[in-house]
C-alpha positions as CSV (number, residue, x, y, z in Angstrom):
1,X,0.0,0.0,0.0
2,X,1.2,3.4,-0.7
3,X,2.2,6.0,1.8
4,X,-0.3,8.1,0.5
5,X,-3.4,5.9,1.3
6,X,-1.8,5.0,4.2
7,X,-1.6,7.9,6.1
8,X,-5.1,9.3,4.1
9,X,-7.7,9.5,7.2
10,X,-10.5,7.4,7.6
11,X,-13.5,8.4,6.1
12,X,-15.5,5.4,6.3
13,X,-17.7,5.9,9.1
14,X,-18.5,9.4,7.6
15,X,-19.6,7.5,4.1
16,X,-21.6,5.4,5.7
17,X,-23.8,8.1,7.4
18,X,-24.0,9.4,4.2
19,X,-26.4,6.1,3.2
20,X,-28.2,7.0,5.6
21,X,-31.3,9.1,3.4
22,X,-32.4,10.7,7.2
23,X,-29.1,12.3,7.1
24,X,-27.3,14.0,4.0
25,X,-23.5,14.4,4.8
26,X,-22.6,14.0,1.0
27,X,-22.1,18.4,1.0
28,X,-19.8,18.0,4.4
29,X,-18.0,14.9,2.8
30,X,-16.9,16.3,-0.5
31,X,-15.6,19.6,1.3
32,X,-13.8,17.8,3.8
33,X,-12.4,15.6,1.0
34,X,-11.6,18.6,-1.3
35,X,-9.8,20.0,1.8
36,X,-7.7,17.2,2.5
37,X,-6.7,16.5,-1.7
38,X,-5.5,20.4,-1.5
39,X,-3.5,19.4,1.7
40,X,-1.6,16.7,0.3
41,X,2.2,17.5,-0.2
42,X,2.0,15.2,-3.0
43,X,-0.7,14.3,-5.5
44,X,0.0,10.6,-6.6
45,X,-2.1,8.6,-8.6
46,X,-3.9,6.9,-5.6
47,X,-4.7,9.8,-4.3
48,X,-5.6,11.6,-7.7
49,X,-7.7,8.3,-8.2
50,X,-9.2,8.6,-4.8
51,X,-10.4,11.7,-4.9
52,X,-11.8,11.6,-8.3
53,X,-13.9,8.8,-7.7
54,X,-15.5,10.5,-4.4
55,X,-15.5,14.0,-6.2
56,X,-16.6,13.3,-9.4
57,X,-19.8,11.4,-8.1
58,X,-20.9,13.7,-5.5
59,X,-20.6,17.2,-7.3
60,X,-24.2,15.8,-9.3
61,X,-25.9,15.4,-5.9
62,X,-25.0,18.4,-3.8
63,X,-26.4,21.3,-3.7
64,X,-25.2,24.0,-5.9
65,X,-23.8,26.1,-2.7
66,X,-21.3,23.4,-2.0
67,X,-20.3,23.2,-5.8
68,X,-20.0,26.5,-6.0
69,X,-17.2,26.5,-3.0
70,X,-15.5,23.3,-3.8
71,X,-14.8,24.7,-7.5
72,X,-13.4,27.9,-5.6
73,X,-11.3,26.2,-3.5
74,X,-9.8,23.9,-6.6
75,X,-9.2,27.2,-8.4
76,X,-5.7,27.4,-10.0
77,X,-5.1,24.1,-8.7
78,X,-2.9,22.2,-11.5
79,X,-3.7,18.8,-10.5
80,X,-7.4,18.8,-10.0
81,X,-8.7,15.3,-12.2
82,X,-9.7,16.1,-15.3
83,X,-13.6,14.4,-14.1
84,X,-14.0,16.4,-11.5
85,X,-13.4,19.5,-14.0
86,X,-16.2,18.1,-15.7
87,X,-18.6,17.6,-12.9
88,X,-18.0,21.0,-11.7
89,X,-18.3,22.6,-15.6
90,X,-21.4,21.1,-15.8
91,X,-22.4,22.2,-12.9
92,X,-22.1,25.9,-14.0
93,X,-19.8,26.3,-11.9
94,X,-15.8,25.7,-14.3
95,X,-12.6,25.3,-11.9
96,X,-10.0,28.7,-12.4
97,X,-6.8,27.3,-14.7
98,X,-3.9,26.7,-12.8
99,X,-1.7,29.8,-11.9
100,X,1.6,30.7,-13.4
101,X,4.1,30.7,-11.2
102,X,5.2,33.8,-10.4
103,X,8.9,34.4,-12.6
104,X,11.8,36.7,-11.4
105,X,10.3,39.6,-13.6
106,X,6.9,39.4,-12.2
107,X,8.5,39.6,-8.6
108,X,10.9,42.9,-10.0
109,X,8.0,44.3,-11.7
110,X,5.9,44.5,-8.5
111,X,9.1,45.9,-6.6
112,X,9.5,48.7,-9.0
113,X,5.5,49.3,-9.2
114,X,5.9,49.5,-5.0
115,X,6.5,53.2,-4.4
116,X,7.3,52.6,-0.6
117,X,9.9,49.8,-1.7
118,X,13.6,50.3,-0.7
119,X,15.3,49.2,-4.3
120,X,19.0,48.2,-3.4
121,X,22.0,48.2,-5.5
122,X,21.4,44.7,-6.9
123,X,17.7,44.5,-7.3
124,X,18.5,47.9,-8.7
125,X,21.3,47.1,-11.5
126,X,19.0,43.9,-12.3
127,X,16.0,46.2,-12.9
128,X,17.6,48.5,-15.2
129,X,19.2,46.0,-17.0
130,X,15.5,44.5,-17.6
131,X,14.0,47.4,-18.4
132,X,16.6,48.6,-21.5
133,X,14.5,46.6,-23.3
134,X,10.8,46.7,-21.4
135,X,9.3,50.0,-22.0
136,X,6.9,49.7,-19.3
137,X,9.1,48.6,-16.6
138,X,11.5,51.7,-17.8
139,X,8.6,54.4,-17.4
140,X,7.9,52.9,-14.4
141,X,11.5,53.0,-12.7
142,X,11.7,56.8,-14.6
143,X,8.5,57.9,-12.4
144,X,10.4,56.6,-9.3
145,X,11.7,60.2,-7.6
146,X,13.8,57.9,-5.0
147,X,16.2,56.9,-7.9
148,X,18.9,59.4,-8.6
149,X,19.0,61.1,-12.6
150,X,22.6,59.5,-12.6
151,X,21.5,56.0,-11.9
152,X,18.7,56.0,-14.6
153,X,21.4,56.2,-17.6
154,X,20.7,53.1,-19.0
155,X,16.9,54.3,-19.6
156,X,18.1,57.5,-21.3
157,X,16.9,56.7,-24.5
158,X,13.1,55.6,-22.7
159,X,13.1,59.1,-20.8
160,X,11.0,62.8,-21.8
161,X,13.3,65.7,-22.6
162,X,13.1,67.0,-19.4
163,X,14.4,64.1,-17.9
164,X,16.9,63.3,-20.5
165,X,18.3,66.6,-19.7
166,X,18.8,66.3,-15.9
167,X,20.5,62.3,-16.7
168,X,22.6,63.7,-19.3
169,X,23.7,66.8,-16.1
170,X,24.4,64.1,-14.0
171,X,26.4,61.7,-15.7
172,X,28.7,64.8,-17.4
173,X,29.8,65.5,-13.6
174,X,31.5,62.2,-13.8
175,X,32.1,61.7,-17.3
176,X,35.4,64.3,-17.7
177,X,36.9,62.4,-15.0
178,X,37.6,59.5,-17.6
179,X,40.0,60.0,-20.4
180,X,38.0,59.7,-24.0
181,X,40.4,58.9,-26.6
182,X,39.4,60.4,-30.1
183,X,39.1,58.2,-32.7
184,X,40.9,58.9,-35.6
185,X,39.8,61.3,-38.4
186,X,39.7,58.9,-41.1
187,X,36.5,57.7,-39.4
188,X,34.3,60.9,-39.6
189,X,35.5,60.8,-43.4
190,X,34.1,57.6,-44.1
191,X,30.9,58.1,-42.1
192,X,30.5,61.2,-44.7
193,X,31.1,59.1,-47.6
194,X,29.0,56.5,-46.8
195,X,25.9,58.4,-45.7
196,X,26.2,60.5,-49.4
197,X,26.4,57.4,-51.0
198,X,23.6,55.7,-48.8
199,X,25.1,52.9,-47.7
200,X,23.6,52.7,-44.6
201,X,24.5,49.3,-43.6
202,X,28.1,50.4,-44.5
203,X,27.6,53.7,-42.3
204,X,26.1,51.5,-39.5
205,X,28.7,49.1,-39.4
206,X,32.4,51.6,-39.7
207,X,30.9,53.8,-36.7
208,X,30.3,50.5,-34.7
209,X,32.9,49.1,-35.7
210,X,35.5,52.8,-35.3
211,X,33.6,53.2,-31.5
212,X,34.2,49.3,-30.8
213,X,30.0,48.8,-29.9
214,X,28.8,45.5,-30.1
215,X,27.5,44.4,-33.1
216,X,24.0,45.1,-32.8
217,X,23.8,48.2,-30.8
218,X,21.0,49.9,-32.6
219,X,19.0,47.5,-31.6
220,X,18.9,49.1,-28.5
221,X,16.8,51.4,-29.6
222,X,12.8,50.1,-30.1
223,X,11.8,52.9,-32.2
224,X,13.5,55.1,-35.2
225,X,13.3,57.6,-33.2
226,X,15.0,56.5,-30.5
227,X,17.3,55.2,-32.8
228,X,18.4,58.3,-34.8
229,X,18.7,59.5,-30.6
230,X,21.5,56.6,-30.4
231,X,22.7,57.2,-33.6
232,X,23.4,60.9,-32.4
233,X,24.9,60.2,-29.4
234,X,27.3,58.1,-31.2
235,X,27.9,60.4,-33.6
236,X,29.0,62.7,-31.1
237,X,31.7,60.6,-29.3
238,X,33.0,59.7,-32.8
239,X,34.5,63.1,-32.3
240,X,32.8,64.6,-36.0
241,X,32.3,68.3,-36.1
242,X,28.7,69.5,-36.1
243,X,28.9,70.6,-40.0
244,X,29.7,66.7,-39.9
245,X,27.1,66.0,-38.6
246,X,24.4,68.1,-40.4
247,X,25.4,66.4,-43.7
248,X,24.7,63.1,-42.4
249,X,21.0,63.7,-40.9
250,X,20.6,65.4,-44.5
251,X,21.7,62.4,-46.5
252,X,21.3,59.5,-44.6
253,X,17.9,59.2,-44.2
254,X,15.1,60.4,-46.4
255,X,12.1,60.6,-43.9
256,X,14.6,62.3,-40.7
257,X,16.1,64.4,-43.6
258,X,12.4,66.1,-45.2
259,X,11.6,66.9,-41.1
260,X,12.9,70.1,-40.4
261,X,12.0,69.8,-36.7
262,X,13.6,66.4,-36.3
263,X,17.3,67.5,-38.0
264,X,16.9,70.6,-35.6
265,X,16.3,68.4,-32.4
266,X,18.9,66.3,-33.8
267,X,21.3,69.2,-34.2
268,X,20.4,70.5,-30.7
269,X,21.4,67.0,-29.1
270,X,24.2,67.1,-30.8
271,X,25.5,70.6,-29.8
272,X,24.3,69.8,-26.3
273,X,26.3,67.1,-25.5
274,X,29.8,66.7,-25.3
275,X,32.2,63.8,-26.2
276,X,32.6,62.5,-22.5
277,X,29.0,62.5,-21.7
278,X,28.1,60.9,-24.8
279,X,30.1,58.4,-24.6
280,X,28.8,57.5,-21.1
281,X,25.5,58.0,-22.3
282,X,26.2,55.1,-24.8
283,X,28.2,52.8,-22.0
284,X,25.1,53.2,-20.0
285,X,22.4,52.6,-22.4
286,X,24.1,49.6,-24.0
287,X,25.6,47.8,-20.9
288,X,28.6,47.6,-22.9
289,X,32.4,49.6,-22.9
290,X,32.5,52.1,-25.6
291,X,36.0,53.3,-27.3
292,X,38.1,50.3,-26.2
293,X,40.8,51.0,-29.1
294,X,43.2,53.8,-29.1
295,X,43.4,56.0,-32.4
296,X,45.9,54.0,-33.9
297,X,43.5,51.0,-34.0
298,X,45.6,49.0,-31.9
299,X,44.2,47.7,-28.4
300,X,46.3,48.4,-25.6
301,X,45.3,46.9,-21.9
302,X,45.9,48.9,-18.6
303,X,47.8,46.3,-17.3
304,X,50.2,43.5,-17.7
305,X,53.5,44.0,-20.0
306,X,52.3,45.5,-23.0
307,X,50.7,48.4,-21.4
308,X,52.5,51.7,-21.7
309,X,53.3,54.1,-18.7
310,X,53.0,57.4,-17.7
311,X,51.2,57.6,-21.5
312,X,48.9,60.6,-22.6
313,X,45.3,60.1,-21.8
314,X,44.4,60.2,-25.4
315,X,46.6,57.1,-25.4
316,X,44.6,55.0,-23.2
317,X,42.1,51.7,-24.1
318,X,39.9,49.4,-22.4
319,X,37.4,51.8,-21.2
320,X,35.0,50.1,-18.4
321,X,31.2,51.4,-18.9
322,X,30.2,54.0,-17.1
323,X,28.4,52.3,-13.7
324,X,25.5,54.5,-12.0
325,X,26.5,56.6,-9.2
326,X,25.0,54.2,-6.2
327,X,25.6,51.4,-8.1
328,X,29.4,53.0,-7.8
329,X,29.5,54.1,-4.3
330,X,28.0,50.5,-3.1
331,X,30.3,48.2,-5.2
């Protein structure tokens, strides 16, 4: 005999009153058993069996009160025998579907929509790193006034003007303090060329390529709009001049290029931000390092016996991406 009809209690004596037609137990019965199947740490097949042979021919014959409770109570139940469902459905009254289990997001989702939530450093970095790519969970995080403009860099691009403004204030208090090697010249050139000739994939991949992004890093971005936004920011920290510039929201794009309102905002992002907090910008928005190679081309680590001493800042690879400021000053 299995442990689980072993240790099942004895109902006997309660299904024998239960012949008796003086005295109807058959509603007390089939809640007490419903009660005890939910109980059970395990659902086996005796006691799936069990239960649906008591269940399943009692729900006809109780009144619709009882039903009503029992198919509450084996709501979102996963287990609950597919003949019992039936009784119950028939009934009028159809059992809930078993629950999803509640998933990492759902738990950070509710901790982000909690307004009197303490959000530490590593629920926080998880969070943003979740919501680069979930709108929803990035406008909720940006309504948050306990999180500081400098820690919601990654959700630049997800931000309103306003509060693009006071991130991109932030993270320029930081960003001079890290060296930003310029990338060589040759690169604004052939972003020109390309974007007159448009070859956009050609344009797309020599400024990832010249600002070592990863290889997809537009798709950051779940909008064009956003994406020309990217594309700007990376324009900027490929170090071209703002005449540069101009030409390439002219040429490169036939729909940006006929708004006049969207080259000016374009412009004005452009002119607004400088090289340092650009790239940061980009480091925080992508998860990723930007300008790891020196002008030359050639990567060169901080450390170990190929790196170079006492060098010029401009000189200097392997950039680490920008971190937000608490997630900085808790590390």
């Amino acid at each position: 005999m299995s442990s689980s009809v072993a240790d099942a209690p004895d109902l006997s004596g309660l299904i024998e009153l239960s012949r008796d037609p003086a005295i109807d137990l058959k509603p007390v019965i089939l809640r007490v058993q419903t009660d005890l199947f939910l109980a059970a740490p395990v659902h086996d097949r005796a006691i799936l069996q069990a239960f649906e042979s008591l269940a399943a021919g009692l729900i006809p014959t109780v009144d619709a009160e009882t039903v009503r409770i029992v198919a509450e109570k084996l709501g979102g139940c996963p287990d609950v025998p597919p003949a019992v469902r039936a009784a119950l459905e028939a009934r009028g009254f159809p059992v809930a579907p078993p629950r999803e289990p509640e998933t990492e997001a759902d738990a950070d989702r509710a901790l982000a929509e909690n307004p009197g939530a303490l959000i530490g450093t590593r629920a926080l970095e998880r969070l943003l790193t979740r919501a680069r790519s979930d709108a929803d969970l990035a406008r909720t995080l940006l309504a948050r006034p306990d999180i500081p403009p400098a820690d919601l860099a990654p959700l630049w691009l997800h931000a309103e003007p306003e509060q693009r403004r006071a991130i991109a204030a932030a993270v320029e208090v930081t960003a001079a303090l890290r060296p930003c090697p310029r990338p060589p010249r040759t690169l604004a050139t052939t972003l020109v060329e390309r974007s007159h000739a448009r070859d956009i994939q050609g344009f797309i991949t020599a400024l990832g390529e010249g600002l070592g992004l990863p290889q997809n890093y537009l798709g950051a971005a779940s909008d064009p709009t956003a994406r020309y936004d990217l594309l700007t920011l990376a324009l900027r920290t490929a170090d071209l001049r703002e005449g540069e510039a101009v030409f390439i929201f002219l040429t490169l794009n036939d729909t940006v290029a006929r708004s006049v309102d969207r080259v000016f905002s374009l412009v004005t992002l452009f002119r607004e931000t400088d090289r340092a907090t650009a790239r940061d910008l980009l480091c925080a928005i992508l998860g990723a390092p930007v300008l790891e190679r020196v002008a030359s081309g050639e990567y060169r680590p901080f450390h170990g016996p190929e790196a170079k001493r006492g060098t010029a800042s401009s000189e200097r690879g392997g950039l680490r991406p920008a971190l937000p400021s608490r997630l900085r000053r808790t590390s």
